[in-house]
N, C-alpha and C positions, 0 to 999 in steps of 0.2 A: 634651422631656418625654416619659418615658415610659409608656404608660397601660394598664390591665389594666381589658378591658370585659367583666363578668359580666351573664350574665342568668338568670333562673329556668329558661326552657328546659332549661340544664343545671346540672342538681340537684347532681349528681355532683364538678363543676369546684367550683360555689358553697360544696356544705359541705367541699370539703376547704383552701379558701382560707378562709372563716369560721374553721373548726375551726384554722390555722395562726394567724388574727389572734387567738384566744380566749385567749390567756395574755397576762398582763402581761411576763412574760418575755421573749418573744419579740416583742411590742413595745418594748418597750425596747431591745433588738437591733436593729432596723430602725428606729428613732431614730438610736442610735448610727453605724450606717451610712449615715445622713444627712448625715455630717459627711466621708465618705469611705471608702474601702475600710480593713478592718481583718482581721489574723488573728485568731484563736481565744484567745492568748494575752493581746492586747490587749484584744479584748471579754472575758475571764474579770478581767482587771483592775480594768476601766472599772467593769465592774456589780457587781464583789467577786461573782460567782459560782462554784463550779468547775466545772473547764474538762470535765468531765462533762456538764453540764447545760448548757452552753454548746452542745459537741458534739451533744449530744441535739438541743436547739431550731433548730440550725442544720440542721441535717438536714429538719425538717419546714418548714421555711424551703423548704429548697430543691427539694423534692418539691411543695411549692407552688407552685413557680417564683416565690416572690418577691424571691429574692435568687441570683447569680453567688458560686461557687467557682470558683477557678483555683491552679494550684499553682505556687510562684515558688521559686525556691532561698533555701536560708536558709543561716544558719551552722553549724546541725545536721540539716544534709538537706533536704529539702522542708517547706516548710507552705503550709498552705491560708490562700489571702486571698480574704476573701468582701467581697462589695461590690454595693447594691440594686440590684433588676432594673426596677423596676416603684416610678413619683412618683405614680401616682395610678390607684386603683381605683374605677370605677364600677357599682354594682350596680344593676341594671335589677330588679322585680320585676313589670313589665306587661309582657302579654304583644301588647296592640292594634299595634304596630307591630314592622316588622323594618329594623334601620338594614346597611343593603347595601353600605356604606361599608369597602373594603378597605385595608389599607396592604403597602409593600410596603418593605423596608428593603435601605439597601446601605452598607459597611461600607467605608469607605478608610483606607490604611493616608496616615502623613501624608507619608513618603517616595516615594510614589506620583503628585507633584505633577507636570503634564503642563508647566510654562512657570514662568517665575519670573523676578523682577527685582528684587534685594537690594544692602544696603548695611551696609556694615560702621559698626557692631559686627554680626557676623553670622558663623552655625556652625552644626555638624549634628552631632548624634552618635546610636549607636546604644545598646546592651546593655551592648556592651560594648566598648566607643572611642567615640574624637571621629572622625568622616571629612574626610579632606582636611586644610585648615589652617585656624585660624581666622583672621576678618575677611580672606576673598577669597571673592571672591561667586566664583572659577570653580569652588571647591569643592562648588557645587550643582547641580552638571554629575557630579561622581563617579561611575562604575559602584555603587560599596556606599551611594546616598542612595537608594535603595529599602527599606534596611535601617532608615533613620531614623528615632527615638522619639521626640527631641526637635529643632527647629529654634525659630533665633532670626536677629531683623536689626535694623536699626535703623528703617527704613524701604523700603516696597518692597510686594511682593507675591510671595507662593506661588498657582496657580491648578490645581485637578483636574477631571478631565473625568468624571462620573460619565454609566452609560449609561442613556438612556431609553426604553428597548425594551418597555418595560411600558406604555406610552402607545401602542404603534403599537394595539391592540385597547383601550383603556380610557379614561376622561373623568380628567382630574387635575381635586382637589378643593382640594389642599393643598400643602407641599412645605417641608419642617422639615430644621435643620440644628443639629446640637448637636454643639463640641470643648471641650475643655480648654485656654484659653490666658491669657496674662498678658500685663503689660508688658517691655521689654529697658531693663535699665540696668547698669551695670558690674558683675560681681560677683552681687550685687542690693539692691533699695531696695525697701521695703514702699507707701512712699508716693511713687511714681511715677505719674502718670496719664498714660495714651495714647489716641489714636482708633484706634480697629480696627476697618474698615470691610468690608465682607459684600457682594458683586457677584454676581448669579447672570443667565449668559447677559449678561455687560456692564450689567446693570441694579442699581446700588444699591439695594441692602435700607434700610441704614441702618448707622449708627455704636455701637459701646458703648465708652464710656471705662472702661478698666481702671483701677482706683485704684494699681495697683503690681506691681514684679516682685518675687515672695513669695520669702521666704527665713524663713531665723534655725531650722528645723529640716527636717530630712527631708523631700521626699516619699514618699508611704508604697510608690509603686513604685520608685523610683528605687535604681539599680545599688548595692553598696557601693563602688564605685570614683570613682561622681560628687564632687565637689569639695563639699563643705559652705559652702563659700565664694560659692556660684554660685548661679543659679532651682531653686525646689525644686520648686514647683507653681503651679496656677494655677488661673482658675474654671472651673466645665464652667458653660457659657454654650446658649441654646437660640435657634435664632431659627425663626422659623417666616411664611409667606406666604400666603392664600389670599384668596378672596373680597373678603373685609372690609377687607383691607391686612397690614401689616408690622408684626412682634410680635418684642420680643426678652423671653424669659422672662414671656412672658403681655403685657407692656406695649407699645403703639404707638409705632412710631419713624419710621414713615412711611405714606404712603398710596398705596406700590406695591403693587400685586393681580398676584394668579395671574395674567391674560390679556396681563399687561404684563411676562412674564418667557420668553412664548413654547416652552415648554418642550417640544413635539413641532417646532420651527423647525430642527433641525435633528439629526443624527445621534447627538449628545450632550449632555449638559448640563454648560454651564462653572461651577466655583462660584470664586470672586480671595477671599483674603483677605487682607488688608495693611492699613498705614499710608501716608497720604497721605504728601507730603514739605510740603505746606501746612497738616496739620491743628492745627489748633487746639492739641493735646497731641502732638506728635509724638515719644512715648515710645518706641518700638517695639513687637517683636513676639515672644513665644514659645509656641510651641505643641509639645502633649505626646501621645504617641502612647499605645497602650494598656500600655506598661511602665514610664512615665516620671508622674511624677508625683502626684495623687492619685487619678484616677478611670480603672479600667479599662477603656478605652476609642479610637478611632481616629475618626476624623470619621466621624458618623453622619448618611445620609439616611433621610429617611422620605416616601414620596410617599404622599398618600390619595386613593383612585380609588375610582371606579364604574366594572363595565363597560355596553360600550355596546349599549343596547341592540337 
């Protein structure tokens, strides 16, 4: 979950993010973006507004920073797909305390996986191809799976080693992981359910059953060459650890804490995600990088620290 923490201190950030939230228009936009990235055309659709006025509000959107442009090829040149930056705003209006609480974010591609142990049905592909052949797991060994936006398996695990170099000077308070993933089944099936379980540093998080691997129309990044046939997208899912225990999108799934994930133990921090071959749902697995799918984006950490003092 992504959050935008205001405070009175600065007057300047505050009125010009108020002043973006003050139209119905542009709430209504950032609704709409709720539901996934969209371009200009599709939002002038959606709201029967023209694409003027669309133009216009997305602009003060984005000097707000509360929503991501990126520009993806179309059939007639470029267009802009804009898609929300920022699930939740907090506005401070006291001034008695000051929260010291830093984060610190890092961005993996999902091609970038350091170990892996997969089982066919299982493939990779990029932009623009499939890599290697599908269902051989030696395919994920490839020189071009660096390139990779989408992978899938049946069961198994992909594992990335993110660096913790920010902890050798600071206290970690927290430590949040948020991708886009679904279940694997032929093709695909909407109502498939799988266990898809979350390891950081060899330590289960916890499990979230995906109810299905999504089809029946486009995902709104996805290449025009991808098969319609095939996963289109999937959920962006959050899980997050600290303190208190283990959260997947705000909810408790377990009662492992920060101090039992060791996270300065060693040179890096490992995050597994996969399908047991015992689990309960053993659906499989697909996850979507930031071109694939519906939300632009690549596995995202977020570590929340203090330094020390």
């Amino acid at each position: 979950m992504k959050s935008m923490n205001l405070t009175i201190e600065n007057i300047e950030e505050m009125h010009k993010i108020t002043k973006a939230l003050g139209s119905a228009d542009r709430l209504k936009i950032l609704e709409q973006l709720n539901h996934g990235s969209m371009n200009l055309a599709e939002i002038s659709e959606k709201l029967s507004l023209p694409l003027s006025t669309v133009s216009h509000n997305i602009g003060i959107l984005k000097n707000a920073n509360l929503i991501n442009i990126s520009r993806q090829p179309g059939i007639r040149g470029s267009m802009c797909l804009c898609s929300r930056k920022t699930d939740d705003i907090v506005i401070k209006l006291s001034m008695e305390e000051k929260n010291d609480m830093k984060q610190y974010y890092m961005d993996m591609p999902i091609g970038h996986y350091t170990d892996s142990k997969v089982h066919p049905i299982c493939g990779l592909a990029n932009y623009s191809y499939k890599i290697g052949f599908e269902d051989e797991p030696n395919s994920f060994y490839d020189l071009e799976r660096v390139t990779a936006q989408i992978l899938w398996f049946r069961h198994g695990y992909v594992e990335y080693r993110f660096s913790n170099q920010i902890l050798l000077s600071n206290i970690p308070y927290g430590v949040e992981l948020s991708f886009e993933a679904c279940s694997e089944a032929p093709n695909y099936r909407n109502n498939w359910p799988s266990d898809i379980t979350l390891w950081v540093n060899n330590v289960e998080i916890g499990t979230w059953t995906s109810p299905g691997d999504f089809g029946g129309r486009k995902g709104k990044l996805n290449p025009p060459w991808w098969p319609s046939a095939s996963t289109q997208y999937g959920i962006l899912k959050t899980w997050h650890t600290d303190t208190e225990g283990s959260f997947i999108d705000g909810a408790k799934v377990s009662d492992v804490v920060l101090s039992d994930l060791k996270l300065s133990s060693k040179d890096h921090i490992a995050v597994r995600i996969g399908v047991k071959k015992d689990a309960q749902n053993p659906g499989g697995f697909n996850l979507f990088g930031e071109k694939f799918g519906d939300y632009n984006q690549n596995i995202l950490m977020r570590i929340d620290y203090k330094e020390k003092v």
